[in-house]
Biotite code that builds the C-alpha atoms (Angstrom):
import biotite.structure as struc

atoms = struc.array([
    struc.Atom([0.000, 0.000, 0.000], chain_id="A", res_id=1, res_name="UNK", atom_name="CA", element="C"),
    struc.Atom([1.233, 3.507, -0.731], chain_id="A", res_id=2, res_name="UNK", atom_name="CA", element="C"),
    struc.Atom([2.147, 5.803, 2.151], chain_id="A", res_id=3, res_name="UNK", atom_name="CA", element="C"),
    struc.Atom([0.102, 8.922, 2.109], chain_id="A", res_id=4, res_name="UNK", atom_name="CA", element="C"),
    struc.Atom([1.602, 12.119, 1.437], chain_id="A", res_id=5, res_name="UNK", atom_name="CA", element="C"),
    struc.Atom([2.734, 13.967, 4.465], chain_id="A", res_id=6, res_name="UNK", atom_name="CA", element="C"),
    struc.Atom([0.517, 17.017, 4.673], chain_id="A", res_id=7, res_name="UNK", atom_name="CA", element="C"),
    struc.Atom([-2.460, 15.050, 3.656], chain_id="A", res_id=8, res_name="UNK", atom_name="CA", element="C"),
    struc.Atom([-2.004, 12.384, 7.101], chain_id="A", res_id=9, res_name="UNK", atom_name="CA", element="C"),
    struc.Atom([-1.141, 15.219, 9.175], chain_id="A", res_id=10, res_name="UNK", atom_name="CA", element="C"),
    struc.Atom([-4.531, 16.897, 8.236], chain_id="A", res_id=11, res_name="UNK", atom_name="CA", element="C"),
    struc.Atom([-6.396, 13.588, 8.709], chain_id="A", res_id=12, res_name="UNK", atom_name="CA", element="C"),
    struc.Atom([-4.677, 13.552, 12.296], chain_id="A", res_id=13, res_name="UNK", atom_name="CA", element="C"),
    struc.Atom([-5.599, 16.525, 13.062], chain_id="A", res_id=14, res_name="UNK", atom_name="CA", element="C"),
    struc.Atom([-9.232, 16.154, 12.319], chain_id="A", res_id=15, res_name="UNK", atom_name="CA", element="C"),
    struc.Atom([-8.910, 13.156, 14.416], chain_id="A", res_id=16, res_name="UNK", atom_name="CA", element="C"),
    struc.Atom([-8.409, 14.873, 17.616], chain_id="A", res_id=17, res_name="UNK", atom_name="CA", element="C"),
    struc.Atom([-12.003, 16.801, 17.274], chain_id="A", res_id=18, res_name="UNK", atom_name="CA", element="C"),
    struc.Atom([-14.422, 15.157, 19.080], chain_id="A", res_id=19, res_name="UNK", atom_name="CA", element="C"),
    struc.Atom([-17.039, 12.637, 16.772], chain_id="A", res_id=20, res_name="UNK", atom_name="CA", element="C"),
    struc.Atom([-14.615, 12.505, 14.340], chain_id="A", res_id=21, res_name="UNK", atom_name="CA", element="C"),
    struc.Atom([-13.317, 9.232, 13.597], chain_id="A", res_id=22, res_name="UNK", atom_name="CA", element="C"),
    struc.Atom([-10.305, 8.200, 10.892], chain_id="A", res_id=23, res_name="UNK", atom_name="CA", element="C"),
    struc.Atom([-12.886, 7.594, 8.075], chain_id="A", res_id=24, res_name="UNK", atom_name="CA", element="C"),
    struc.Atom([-14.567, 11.217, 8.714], chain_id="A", res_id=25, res_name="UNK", atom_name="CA", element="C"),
    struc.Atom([-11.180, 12.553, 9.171], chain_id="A", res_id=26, res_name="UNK", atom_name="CA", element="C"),
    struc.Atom([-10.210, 11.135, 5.947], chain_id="A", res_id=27, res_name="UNK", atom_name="CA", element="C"),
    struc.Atom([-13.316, 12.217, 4.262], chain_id="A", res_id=28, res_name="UNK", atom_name="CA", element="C"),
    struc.Atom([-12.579, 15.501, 5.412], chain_id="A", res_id=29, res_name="UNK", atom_name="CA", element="C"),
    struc.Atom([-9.494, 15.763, 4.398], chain_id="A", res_id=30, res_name="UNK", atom_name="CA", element="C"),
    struc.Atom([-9.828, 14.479, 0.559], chain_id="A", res_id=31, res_name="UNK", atom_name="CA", element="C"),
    struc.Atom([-12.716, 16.887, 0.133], chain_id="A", res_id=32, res_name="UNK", atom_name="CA", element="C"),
    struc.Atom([-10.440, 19.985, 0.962], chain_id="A", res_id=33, res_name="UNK", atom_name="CA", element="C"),
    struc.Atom([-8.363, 18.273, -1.145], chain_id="A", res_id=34, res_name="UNK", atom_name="CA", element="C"),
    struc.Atom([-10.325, 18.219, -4.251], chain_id="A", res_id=35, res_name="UNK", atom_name="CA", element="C"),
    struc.Atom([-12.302, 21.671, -3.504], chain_id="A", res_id=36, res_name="UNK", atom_name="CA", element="C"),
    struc.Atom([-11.274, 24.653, -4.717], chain_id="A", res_id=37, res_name="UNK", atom_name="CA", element="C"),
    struc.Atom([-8.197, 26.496, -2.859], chain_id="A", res_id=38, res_name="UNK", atom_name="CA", element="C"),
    struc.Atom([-10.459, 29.648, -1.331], chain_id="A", res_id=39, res_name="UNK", atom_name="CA", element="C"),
    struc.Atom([-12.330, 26.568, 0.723], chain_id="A", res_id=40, res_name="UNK", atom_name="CA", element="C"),
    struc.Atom([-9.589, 25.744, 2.612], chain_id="A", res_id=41, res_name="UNK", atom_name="CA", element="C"),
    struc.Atom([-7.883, 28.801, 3.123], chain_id="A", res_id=42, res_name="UNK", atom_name="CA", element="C"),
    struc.Atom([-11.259, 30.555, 4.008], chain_id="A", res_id=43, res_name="UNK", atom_name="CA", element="C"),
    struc.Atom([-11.268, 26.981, 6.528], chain_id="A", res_id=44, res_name="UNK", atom_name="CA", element="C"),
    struc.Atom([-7.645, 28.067, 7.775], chain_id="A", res_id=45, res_name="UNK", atom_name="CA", element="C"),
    struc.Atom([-8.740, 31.427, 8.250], chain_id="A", res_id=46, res_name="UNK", atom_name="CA", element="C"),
    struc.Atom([-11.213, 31.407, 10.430], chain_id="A", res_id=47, res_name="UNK", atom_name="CA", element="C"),
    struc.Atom([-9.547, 28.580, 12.775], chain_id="A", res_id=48, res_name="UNK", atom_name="CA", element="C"),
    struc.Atom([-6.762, 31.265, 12.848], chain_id="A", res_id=49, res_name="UNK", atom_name="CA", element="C"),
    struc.Atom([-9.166, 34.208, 13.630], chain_id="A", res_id=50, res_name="UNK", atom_name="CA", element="C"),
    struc.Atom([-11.411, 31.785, 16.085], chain_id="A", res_id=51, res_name="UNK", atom_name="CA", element="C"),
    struc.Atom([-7.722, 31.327, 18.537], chain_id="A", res_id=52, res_name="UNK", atom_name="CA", element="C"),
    struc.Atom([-6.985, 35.335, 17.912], chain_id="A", res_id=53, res_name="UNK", atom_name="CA", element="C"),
    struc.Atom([-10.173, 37.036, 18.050], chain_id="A", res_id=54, res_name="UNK", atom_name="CA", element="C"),
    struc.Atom([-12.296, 35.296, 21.108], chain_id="A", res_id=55, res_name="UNK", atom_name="CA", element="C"),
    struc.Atom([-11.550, 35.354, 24.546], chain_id="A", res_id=56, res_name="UNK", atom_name="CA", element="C"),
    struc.Atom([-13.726, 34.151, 27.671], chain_id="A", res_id=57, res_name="UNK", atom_name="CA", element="C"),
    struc.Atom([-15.649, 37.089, 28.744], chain_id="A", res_id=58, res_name="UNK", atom_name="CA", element="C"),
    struc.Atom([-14.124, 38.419, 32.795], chain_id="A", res_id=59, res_name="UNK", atom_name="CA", element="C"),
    struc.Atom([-18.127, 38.865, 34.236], chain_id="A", res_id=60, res_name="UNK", atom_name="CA", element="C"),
    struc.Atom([-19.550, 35.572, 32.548], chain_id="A", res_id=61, res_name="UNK", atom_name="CA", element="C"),
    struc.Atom([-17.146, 33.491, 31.058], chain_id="A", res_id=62, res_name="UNK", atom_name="CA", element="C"),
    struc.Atom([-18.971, 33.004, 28.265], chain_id="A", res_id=63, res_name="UNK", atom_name="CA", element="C"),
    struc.Atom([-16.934, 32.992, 24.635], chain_id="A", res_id=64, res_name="UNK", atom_name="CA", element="C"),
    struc.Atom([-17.133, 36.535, 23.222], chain_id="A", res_id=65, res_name="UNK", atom_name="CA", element="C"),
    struc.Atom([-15.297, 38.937, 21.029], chain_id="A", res_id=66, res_name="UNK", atom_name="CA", element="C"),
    struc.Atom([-15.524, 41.946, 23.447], chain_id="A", res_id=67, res_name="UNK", atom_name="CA", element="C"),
    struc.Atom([-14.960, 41.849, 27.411], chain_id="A", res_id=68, res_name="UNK", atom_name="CA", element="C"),
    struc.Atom([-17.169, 42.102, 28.802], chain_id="A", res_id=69, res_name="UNK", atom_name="CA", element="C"),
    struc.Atom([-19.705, 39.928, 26.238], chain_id="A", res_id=70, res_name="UNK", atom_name="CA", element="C"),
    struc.Atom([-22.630, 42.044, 24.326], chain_id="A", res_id=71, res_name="UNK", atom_name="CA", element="C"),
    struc.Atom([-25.227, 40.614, 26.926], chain_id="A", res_id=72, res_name="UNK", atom_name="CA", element="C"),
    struc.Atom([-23.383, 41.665, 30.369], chain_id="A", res_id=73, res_name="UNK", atom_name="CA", element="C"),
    struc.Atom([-22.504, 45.077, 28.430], chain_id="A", res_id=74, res_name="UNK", atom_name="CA", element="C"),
    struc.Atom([-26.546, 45.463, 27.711], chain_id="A", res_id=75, res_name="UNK", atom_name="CA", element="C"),
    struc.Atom([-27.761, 47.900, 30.141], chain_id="A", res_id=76, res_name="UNK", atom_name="CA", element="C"),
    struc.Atom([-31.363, 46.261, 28.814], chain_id="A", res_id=77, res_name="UNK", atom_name="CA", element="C"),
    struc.Atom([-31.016, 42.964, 30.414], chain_id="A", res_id=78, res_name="UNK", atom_name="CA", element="C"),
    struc.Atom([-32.023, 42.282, 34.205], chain_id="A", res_id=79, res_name="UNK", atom_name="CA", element="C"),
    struc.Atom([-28.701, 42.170, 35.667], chain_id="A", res_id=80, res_name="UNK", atom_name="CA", element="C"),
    struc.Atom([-30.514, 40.797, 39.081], chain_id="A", res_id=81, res_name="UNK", atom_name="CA", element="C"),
    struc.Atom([-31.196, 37.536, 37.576], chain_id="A", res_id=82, res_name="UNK", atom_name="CA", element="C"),
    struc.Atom([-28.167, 35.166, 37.076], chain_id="A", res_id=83, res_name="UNK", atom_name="CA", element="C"),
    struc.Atom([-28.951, 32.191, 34.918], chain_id="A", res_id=84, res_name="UNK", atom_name="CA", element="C"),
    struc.Atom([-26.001, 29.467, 35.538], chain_id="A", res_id=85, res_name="UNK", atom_name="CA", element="C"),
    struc.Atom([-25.030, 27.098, 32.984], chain_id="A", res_id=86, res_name="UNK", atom_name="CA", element="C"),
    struc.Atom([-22.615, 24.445, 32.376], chain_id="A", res_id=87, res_name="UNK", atom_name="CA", element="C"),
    struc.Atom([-21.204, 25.322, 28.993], chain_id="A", res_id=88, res_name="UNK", atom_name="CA", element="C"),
    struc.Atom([-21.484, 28.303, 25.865], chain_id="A", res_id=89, res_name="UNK", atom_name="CA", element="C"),
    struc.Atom([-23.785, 26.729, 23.777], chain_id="A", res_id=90, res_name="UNK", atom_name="CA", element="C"),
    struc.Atom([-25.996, 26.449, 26.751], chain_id="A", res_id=91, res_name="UNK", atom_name="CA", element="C"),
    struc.Atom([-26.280, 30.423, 26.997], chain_id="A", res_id=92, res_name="UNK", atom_name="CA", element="C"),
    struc.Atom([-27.162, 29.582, 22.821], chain_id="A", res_id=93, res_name="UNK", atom_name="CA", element="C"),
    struc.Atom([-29.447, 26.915, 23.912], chain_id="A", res_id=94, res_name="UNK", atom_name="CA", element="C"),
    struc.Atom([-31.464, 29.782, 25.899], chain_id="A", res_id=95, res_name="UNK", atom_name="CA", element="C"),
    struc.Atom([-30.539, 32.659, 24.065], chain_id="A", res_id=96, res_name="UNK", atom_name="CA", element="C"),
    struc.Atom([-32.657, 30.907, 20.960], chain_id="A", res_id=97, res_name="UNK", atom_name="CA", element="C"),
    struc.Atom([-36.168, 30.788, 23.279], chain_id="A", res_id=98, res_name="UNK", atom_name="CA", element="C"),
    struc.Atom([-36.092, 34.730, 23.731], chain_id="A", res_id=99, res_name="UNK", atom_name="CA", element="C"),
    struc.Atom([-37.896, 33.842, 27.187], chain_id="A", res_id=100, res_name="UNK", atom_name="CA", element="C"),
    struc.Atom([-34.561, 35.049, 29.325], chain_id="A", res_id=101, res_name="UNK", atom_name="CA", element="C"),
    struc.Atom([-33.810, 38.714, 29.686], chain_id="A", res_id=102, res_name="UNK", atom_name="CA", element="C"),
    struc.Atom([-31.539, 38.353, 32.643], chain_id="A", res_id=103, res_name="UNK", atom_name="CA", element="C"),
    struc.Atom([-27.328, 37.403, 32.303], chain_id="A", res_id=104, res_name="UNK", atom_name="CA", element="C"),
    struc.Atom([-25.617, 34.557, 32.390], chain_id="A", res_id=105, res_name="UNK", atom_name="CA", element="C"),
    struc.Atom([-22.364, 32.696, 34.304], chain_id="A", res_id=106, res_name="UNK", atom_name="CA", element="C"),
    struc.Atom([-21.280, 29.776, 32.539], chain_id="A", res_id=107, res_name="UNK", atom_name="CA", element="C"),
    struc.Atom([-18.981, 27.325, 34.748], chain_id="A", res_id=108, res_name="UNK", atom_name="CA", element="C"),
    struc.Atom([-17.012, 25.181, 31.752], chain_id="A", res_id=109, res_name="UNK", atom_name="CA", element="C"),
    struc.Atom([-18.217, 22.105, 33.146], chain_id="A", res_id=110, res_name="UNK", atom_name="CA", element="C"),
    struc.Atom([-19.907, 20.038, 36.039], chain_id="A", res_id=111, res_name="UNK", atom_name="CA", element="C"),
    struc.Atom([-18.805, 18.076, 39.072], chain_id="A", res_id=112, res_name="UNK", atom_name="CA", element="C"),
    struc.Atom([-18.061, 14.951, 38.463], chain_id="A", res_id=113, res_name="UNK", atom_name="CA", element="C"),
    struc.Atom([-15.610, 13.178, 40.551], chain_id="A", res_id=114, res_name="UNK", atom_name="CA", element="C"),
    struc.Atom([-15.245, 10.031, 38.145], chain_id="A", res_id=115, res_name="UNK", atom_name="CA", element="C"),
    struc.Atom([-13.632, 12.447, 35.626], chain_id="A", res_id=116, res_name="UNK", atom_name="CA", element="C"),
    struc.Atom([-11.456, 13.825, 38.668], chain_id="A", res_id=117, res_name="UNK", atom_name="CA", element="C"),
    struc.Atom([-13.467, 17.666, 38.372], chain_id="A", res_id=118, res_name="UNK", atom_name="CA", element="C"),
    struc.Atom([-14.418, 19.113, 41.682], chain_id="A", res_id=119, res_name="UNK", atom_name="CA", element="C"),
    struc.Atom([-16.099, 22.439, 42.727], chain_id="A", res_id=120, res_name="UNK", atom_name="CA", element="C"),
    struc.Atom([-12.631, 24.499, 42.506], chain_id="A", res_id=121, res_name="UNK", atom_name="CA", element="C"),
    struc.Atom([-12.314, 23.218, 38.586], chain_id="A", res_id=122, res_name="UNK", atom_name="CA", element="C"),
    struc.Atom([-15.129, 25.219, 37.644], chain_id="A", res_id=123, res_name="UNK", atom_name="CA", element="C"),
    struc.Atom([-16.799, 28.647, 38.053], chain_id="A", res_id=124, res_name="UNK", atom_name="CA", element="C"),
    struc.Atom([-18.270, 28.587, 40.714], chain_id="A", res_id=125, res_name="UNK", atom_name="CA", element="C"),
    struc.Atom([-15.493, 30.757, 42.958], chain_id="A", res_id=126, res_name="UNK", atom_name="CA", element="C"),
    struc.Atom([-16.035, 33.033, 40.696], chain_id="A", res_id=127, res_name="UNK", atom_name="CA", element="C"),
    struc.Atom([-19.773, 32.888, 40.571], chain_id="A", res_id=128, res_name="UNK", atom_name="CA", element="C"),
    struc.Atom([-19.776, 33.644, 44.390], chain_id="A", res_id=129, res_name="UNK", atom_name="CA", element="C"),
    struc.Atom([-17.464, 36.439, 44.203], chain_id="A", res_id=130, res_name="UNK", atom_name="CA", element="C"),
    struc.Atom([-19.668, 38.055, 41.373], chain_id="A", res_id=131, res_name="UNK", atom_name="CA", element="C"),
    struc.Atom([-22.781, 37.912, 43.513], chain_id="A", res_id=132, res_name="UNK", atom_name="CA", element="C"),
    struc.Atom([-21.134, 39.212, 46.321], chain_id="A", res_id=133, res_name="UNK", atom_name="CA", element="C"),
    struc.Atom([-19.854, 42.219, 44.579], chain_id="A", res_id=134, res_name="UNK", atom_name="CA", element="C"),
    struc.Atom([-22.367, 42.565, 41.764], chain_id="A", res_id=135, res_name="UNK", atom_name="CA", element="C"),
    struc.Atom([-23.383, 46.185, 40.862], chain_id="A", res_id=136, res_name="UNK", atom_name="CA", element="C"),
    struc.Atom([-26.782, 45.530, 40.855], chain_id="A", res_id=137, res_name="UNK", atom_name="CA", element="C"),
    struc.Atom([-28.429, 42.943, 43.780], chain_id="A", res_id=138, res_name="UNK", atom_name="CA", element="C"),
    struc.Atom([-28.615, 39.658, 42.800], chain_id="A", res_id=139, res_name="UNK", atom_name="CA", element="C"),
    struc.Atom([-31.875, 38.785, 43.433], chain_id="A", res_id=140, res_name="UNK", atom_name="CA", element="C"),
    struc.Atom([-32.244, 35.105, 42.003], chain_id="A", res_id=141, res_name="UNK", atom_name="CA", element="C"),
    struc.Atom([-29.744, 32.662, 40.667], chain_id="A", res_id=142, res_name="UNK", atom_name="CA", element="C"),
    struc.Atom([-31.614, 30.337, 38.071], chain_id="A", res_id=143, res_name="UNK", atom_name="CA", element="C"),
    struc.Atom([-29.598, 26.851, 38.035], chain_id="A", res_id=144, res_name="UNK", atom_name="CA", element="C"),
    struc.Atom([-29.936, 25.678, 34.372], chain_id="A", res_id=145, res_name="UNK", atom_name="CA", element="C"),
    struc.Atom([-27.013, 22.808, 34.361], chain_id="A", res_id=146, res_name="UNK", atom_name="CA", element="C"),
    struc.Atom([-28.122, 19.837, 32.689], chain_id="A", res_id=147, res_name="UNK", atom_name="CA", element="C"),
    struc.Atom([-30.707, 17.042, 34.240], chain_id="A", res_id=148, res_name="UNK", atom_name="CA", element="C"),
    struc.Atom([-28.002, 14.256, 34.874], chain_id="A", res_id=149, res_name="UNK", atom_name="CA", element="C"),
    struc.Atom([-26.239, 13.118, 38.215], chain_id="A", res_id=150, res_name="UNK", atom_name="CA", element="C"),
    struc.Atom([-23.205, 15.666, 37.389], chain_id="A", res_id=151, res_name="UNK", atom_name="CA", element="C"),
    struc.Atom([-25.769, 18.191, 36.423], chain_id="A", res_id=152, res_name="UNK", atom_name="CA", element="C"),
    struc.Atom([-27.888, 18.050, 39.665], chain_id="A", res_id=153, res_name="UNK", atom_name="CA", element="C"),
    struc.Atom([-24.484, 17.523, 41.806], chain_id="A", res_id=154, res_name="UNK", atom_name="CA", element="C"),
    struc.Atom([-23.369, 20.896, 40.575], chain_id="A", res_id=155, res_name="UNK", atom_name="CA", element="C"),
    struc.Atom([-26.430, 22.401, 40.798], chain_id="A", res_id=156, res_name="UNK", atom_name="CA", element="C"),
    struc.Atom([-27.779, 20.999, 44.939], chain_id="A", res_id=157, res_name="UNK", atom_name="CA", element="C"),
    struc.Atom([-23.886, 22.024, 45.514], chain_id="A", res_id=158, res_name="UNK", atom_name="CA", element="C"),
    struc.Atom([-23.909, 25.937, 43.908], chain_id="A", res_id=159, res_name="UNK", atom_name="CA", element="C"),
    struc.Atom([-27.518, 26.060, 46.166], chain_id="A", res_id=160, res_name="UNK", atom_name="CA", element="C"),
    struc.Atom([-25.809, 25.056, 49.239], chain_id="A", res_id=161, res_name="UNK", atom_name="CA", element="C"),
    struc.Atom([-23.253, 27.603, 48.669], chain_id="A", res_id=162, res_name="UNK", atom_name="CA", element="C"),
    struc.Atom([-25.593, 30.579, 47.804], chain_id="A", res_id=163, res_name="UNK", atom_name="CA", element="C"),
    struc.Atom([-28.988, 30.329, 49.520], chain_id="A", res_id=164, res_name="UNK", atom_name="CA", element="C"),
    struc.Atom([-26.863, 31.778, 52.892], chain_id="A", res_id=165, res_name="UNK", atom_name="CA", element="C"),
    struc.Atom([-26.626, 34.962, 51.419], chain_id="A", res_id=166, res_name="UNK", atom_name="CA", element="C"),
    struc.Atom([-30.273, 35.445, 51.064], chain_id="A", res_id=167, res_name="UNK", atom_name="CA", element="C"),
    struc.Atom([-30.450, 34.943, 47.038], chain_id="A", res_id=168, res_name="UNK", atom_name="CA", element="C"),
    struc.Atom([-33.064, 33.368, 45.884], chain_id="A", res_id=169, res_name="UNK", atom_name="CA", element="C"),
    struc.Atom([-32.451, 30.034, 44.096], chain_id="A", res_id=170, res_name="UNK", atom_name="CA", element="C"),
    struc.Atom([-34.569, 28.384, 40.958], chain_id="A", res_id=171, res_name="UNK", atom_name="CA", element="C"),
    struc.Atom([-33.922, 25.493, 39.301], chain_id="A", res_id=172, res_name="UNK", atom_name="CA", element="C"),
    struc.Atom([-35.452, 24.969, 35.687], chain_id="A", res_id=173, res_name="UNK", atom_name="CA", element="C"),
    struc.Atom([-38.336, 23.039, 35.310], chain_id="A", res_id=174, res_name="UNK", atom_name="CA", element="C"),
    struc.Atom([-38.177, 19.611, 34.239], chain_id="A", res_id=175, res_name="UNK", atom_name="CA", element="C"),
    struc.Atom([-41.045, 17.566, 32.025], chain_id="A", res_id=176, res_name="UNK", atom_name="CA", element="C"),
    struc.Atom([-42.697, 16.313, 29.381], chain_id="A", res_id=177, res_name="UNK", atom_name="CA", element="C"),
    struc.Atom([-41.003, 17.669, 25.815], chain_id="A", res_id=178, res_name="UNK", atom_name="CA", element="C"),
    struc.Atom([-43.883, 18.871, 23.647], chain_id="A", res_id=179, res_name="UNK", atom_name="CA", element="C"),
    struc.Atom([-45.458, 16.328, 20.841], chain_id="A", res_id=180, res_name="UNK", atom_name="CA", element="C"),
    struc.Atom([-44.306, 13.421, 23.451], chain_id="A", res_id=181, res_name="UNK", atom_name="CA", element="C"),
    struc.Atom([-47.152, 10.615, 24.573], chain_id="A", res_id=182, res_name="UNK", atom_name="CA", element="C"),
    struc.Atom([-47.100, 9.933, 28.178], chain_id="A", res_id=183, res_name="UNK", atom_name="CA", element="C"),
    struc.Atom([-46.926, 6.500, 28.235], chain_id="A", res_id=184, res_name="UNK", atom_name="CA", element="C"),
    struc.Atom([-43.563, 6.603, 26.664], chain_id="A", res_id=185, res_name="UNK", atom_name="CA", element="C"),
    struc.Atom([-42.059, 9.154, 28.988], chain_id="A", res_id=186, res_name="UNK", atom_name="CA", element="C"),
    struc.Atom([-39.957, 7.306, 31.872], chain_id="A", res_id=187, res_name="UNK", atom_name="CA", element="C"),
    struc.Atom([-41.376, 7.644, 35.772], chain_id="A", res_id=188, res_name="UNK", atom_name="CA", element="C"),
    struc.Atom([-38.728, 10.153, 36.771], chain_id="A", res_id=189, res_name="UNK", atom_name="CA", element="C"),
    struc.Atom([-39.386, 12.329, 34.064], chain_id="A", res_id=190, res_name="UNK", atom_name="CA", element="C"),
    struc.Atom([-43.064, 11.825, 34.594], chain_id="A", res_id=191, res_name="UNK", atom_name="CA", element="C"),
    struc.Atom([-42.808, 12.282, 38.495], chain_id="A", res_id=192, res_name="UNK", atom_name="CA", element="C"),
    struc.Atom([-40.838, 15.709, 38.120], chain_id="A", res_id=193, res_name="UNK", atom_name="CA", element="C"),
    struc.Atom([-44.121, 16.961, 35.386], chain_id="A", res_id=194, res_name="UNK", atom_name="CA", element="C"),
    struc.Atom([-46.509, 15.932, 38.075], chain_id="A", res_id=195, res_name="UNK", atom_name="CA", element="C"),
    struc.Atom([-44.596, 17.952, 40.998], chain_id="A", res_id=196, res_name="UNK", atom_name="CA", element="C"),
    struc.Atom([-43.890, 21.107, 38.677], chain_id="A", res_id=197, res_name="UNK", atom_name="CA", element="C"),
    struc.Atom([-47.514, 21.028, 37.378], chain_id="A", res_id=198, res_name="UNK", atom_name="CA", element="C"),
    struc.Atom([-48.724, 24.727, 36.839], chain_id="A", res_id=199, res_name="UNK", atom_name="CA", element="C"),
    struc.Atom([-52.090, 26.472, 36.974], chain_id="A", res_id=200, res_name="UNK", atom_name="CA", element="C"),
    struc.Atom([-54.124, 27.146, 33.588], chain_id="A", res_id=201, res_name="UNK", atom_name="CA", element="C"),
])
């Protein structure tokens, strides 16, 4: 079998190392840049250069902006009283999409979860404390919108602990039935947590 050319196993190596992409994608990937036109590829090399020079992690949030601080904490508009807490960016894109939320956000780059070795002090949270504390405006409720899994609700009954001492008051985001589903399909814990959060019509 013929060795590959240098540059063209390098790029399939690289792909590699994103997450979901496997050798086959990787290759895929890299024979398609390979036969496209040149501006594909260099518009591709580009913006991987501009996306390491031109973002940084916002200093009130930490959510992935251009500007510090991001275009929502710099919005005089928003309700700066009303933290919403989430594990990762495209959370804050996750929300952002509903237009429900017109408060801020703190993202924490992760959840506790001791199997994978992170703890409290890996995370946001010191920060998240520290920004409630001194917060120009009074923080008046901390909505905890990390996702419904053990490391999710870990993160989110420890961050409630932590906070509900200094007279904040903490939400959690309802949990349910997702719209079009049939209830006899939907497991009992799911089913349990849409009876206790029922709501008045």
């Amino acid at each position: 079998m013929q060795p590959l050319a240098e540059p063209v196993s390098n790029l399939i190596e690289a792909f590699t190392q994103l997450p979901g992409i496997g050798p086959k994608t990787a290759t895929r990937l890299t024979y398609f840049l390979l036969r496209s036109d040149e501006s594909v590829a260099l518009r591709l090399a580009r913006a991987l250069e501009e996306l390491k020079q031109r973002t940084l992690f916002c200093s009130v949030c930490f959510n992935i902006a251009d500007q510090d601080p991001c275009s929502i904490c710099a919005n005089p508009q928003r309700d700066h009283g009303l933290i919403c807490v989430v594990e990762e960016p495209l959370d804050v894109q996750a929300i952002e999409r509903t237009r429900e939320f017109n408060g801020v956000y703190h993202v924490l780059h992760g959840a506790i979860s001791p199997v994978e070795g992170i703890g409290p002090e890996d995370l946001k949270i010191g920060e998240l404390l520290h920004r409630i504390q001194t917060n120009e405006t009074p923080v008046r409720e901390l909505l905890l919108a990390t996702n419904p899994n053990l490391e999710g609700e870990a993160t989110a009954m420890y961050i409630a602990r932590l906070i509900k001492p200094l007279g904040v008051r903490v939400t959690r985001l309802a949990r349910g039935l997702p719209v079009g589903g049939d209830l006899e399909y939907a497991d009992e814990v799911t089913l349990g947590r849409a009876l206790a959060g029922r709501s008045e019509m």
